[in-house]
N, C-alpha and C positions, 0 to 999 in steps of 0.2 A: 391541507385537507380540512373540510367544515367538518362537524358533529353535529347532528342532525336527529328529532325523536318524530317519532310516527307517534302524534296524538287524538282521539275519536273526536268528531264534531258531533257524529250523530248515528244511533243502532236503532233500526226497526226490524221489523221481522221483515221487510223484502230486502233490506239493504245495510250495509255499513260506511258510511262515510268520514274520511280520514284526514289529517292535513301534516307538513312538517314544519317542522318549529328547529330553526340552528342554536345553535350553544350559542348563546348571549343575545338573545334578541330574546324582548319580553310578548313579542307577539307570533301567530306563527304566520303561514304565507295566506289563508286565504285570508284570516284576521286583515293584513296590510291590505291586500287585492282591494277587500270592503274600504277599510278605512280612506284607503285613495281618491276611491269613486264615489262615493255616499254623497257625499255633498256636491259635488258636479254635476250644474244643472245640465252640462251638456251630454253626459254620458250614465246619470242616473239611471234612464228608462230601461236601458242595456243591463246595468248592473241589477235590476228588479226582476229581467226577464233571467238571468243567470239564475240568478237564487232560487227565481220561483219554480224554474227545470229540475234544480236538485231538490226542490222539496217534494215535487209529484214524483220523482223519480225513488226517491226515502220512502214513499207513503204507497206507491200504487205498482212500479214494472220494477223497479232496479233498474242499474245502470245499462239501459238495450245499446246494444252497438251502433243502431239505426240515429240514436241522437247524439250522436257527435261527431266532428268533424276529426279525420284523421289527422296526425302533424307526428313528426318527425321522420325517421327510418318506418321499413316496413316489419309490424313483428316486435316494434317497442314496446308498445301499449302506450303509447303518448297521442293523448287525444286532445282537444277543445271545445269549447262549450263558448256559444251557440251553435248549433249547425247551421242556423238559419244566416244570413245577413246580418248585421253588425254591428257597432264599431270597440265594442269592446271582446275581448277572448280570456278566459279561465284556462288554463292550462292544467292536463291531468293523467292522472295514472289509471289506466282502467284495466285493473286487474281479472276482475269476473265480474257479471251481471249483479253480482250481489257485494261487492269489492273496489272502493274506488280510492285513491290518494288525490286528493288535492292538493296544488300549487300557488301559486301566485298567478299573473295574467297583466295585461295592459289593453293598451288602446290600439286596435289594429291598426297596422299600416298598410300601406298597398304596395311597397314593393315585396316581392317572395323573399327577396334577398334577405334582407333585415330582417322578416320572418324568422328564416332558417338560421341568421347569426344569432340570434336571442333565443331562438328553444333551443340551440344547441348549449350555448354558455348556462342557460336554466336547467334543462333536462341532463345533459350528461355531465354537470361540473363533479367530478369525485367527493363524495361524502362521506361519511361512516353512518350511518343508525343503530340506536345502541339504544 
């Protein structure tokens, strides 16, 4: 079982944005997500359009349900980011309109299959947060 800490990226008055960091890694998950893509000319534009959601989302509505695409079970609160088309996905926790955990993320793929194998190994692998 991983140890795992819930630590803030960022508090405004519409929102809370959150990320998790495991016991022995000096980075947490969105930190990697960034670090992956930043420099990928090919999946860059994706990773700008990510970020730039969560920053109007921090600054103006909160996290609306309307902008995110559903993923995993129904009733999880496991969502992704973009809603729109793609090729990259943010994986997250959305807790309340004002409440979000963030995760990690990758390069979409197009089979469902591999979808569902990979939010399920990221989303339900047993953790502690402590």
């Amino acid at each position: 079982m991983s140890k795992a800490k819930i630590i803030s990226v960022e508090q405004t008055e519409k929102a809370g944005l959150f990320t998790i960091c495991f016991e022995n890694c000096t980075e947490s998950e969105l930190e990697k997500f960034i670090l992956k893509f930043k420099d990928d000319a090919f999946l860059q534009r994706d990773l700008q359009i990510i970020l730039a959601a969560l920053q109007r989302m921090l600054r103006t509505s909160g996290f609306l349900e309307r902008y995110f695409r559903p993923e995993g079970k129904i009733k999880d609160n496991v969502c992704a980011l973009p809603i729109t088309s793609g090729k990259l996905r943010l994986y997250c926790l959305r807790l309340s309109e004002s409440v979000m955990i963030v995760g990690n993320g990758g390069q979409k793929k197009h089979q469902n299959l591999s979808r569902e194998r990979r939010i399920a190994r990221v989303c339900h692998q047993p953790s502690k947060v402590g």
